[in-house]
Phi, psi and omega in degrees: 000143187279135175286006179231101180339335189291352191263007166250095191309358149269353163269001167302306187280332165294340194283358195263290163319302185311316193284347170256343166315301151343266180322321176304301184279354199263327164314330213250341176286339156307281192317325188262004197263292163323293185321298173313321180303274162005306180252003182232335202017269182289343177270052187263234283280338176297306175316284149000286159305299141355289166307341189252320160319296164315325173279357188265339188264314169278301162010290186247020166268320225238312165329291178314318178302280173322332177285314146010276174285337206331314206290007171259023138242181187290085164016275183278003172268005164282318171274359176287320175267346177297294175314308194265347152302319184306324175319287170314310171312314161270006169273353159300322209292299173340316179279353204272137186221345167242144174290328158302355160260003151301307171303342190270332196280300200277358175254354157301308174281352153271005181272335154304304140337273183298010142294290186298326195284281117077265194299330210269323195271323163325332198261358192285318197292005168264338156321284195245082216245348158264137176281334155334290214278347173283341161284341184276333162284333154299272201334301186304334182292314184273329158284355136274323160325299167315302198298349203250294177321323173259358180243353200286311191298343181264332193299305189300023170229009173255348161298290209274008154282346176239338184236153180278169185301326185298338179262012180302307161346264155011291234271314189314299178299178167087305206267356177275306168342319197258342191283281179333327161320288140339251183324324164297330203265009193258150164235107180278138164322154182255147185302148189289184179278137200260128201271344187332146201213183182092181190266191192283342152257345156268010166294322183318331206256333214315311182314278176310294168299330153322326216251276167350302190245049137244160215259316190284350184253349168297309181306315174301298174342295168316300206281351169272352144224044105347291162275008161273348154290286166342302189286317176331301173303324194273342201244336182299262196325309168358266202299341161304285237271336155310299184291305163273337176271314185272347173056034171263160190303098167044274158009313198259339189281355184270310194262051161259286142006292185287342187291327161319298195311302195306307172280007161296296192321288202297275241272331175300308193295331179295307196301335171288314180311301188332270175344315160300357190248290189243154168298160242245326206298303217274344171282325186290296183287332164296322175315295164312326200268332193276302166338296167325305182306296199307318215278319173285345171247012132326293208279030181245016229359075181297356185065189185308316184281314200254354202271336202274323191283334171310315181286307204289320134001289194304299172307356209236302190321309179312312215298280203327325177289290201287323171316307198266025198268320173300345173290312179272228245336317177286331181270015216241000180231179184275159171280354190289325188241034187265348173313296195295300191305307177302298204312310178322312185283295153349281194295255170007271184301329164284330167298355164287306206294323183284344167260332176254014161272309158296003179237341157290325159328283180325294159298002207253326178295308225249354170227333162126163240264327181299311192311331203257346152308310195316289160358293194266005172296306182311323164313307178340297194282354230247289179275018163309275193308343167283325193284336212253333191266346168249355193245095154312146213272302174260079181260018197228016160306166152295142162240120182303143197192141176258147167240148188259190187295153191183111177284134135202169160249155168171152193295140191203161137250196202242121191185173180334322194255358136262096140216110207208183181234143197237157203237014196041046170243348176266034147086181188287158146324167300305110192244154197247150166195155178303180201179136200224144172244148204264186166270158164209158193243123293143155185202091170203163166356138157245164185233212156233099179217191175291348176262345220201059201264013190228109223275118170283162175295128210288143169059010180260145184262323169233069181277124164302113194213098186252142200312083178262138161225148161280000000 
């Protein structure tokens, strides 16, 4: 079998939508950067901020609904309508004459955004169903997003030597089109079915909290925000501590910037082989240590010369953590719920970003750009040790477990936990009728679901762990 996802033609094409989606947005991000300027001038970075706040903000109100709901609708006609609202949206911002309708535009288009990415990324693992090539599909995921984060400014500044900024815009809509396309012409699996039950916020919450009571992903948590210090510190701080404490040129904040990048990149490309060797916790938390390093020798004032291998330290750092992190999301839900599980994870690590972007600013103002590396190295190591203390080391046994006796109806198909006899009247799978589980005491992987709503105590054998449906 080939170990590498290009030999499966619907991840070609979906990976192929992500990458002009991509491409698509770092133009049009260029393009509001100019608008802002355009309407504002010197308070464009005020704006900015401001925009980048809103967008964060849906992000993480709005994702956990949609993953939530995701599993009632058809999968690809949801995201084939994400892409052309988005579509529709960025071709508003050209017309945009107040800055409040910028903030009403970027928080529209990212409410989308927190639909769409979510679901999307939810669908590679029904795809890319061996986990080798599906780590090799992450890897491909994070090397493009770096190569799209250092190549999006030079693409929009060699576009804007022929076209005004407006038509970046443009360029954005075409590629949510072209995303869109892509995906209809794709043939996706149909998701299983999620048995889920209960009302309508708690299908809202099913993500988020379920994600909350697993343990390897509480440990993800942690360690997410670990890189939202860090990353904080690189794309906040930068451009201060070049321009103004060393008083070097543009130039150089890009190729600091790219020195982040280049070591994300080198680690993305590394991390499968790894991965195939060793286990994801102890590559993850070595991550957290690398972060820690650059950030403290940040906090030496290394000048220019010691500022590049520090960053690339850091970018090395990310990368181990955020690559192999769809893997424990993918291992920790039913495929039924992986919508929920992603969306949850989506909203969570961007609310570490919504919160340590303004307080790396902020310290970066108010006590100076060394004190405030120290700082967030230390938060680093801080929640290292928190992540290490919640992600149990030997996390992927069976775990012994009861379920007690139980009458309901609910839609279901036949597997461990339906095994019962029929009278041939409820129809093909998956189908619903009352239906009664007797108890049993059990041993397999576990998961978080409507069967299983509570994480048992590792290695007790007859932990009572019992069975709610509303």
């Amino acid at each position: 079998m080939h170990i590498t996802p290009w030999a499966i033609p619907s991840f070609r094409r979906l990976f192929a939508a992500q990458v002009i989606a991509l491409v698509g947005t770092g133009l049009s991000t260029v393009a509001l950067t100019l608008l802002a300027f355009d309407m504002v001038g010197g308070n464009a970075a005020a704006v900015l901020g401001t925009a980048l706040a809103f967008k964060m903000i849906a992000y993480v109100v709005f994702a956990p609904i949609v993953g939530g709901l995701a599993h009632r609708f058809a999968r690809k006609r949801f995201l084939v309508a994400m892409d052309l609202i988005r579509a529709a949206t960025v071709l508003l911002f050209p017309l945009a004459t107040q800055v409040w309708q910028i903030y009403l535009l970027i928080f529209l288009l990212n409410l989308f955004s927190a639909g769409f990415k979510p679901v999307f990324t939810a669908t590679i693992p029904d795809i890319v169903t061996d986990e080798r090539q599906y780590t090799r599909a992450l890897s491909m995921s994070r090397l493009a997003y770096d190569l799209e984060n250092l190549l999006s400014p030079l693409l929009a500044g060699l576009a804007l030597l022929v076209f005004t900024y407006s038509s970046l815009f443009m360029a954005n809509a075409v590629a949510f089109v072209l995303s869109a396309l892509l995906i209809l012409a794709t043939r996706l699996p149909n998701s299983k079915p999620s048995d889920r039950l209960g009302t309508l916020s708690q299908q809202i919450n099913f993500g988020l909290l379920s994600y909350l009571k697993t343990p390897r992903l509480r440990g993800l948590l942690a360690l997410y925000v670990c890189v939202s210090s860090a990353s904080a510190m690189v794309i906040v701080n930068t451009v201060v501590y070049v321009r103004d404490t060393l008083g070097r040129a543009e130039s150089g904040v890009a190729i600091a910037l790219g020195a982040a990048g280049t070591g994300s990149m080198l680690v993305a490309l590394l991390l499968p082989r790894l991965l195939d060797r060793r286990p994801d916790r102890p590559i993850m938390l070595g991550g957290a240590i690398l972060m820690a390093l650059g950030l403290a020798w940040m906090g030496t004032g290394p000048g220019f010369s010691g500022l590049l291998p520090a960053w690339f330290l850091v970018g090395a750092g990310w990368s181990a953590v955020q690559t192999p992190a769809g893997r424990l999301v993918n291992r920790s839900a039913s495929a039924g719920d992986r919508p929920a599980y992603f969306s949850a994870q989506f909203a969570l690590s961007h609310a570490c970003w919504l919160v340590l972007y303004p307080v790396a600013g902020q310290l970066g103002t108010r006590i100076g750009i060394e004190m405030t590396a120290w700082l967030l190295a230390a938060n680093v190591l801080l929640f290292a040790l928190v992540a290490s203390r919640l992600w149990p080391a030997r996390d992927d046994e069976p775990l012994p477990h009861v379920h007690d006796e139980l009458d309901h109806e609910h839609e279901h198909v036949h597997d461990e936990h339906h095994d019962h006899g029929h009278d041939g009247s409820e129809g093909d799978e998956p189908h619903r009728h009352p239906h009664r589980h007797g108890r049993i005491e059990h041993s397999h992987v576990f998961v978080i679901d409507d069967h299983h709503q509570a994480w048992p105590r590792y290695r007790v054998a007859k932990q009572r762990h019992s069975h709610h449906h509303n």
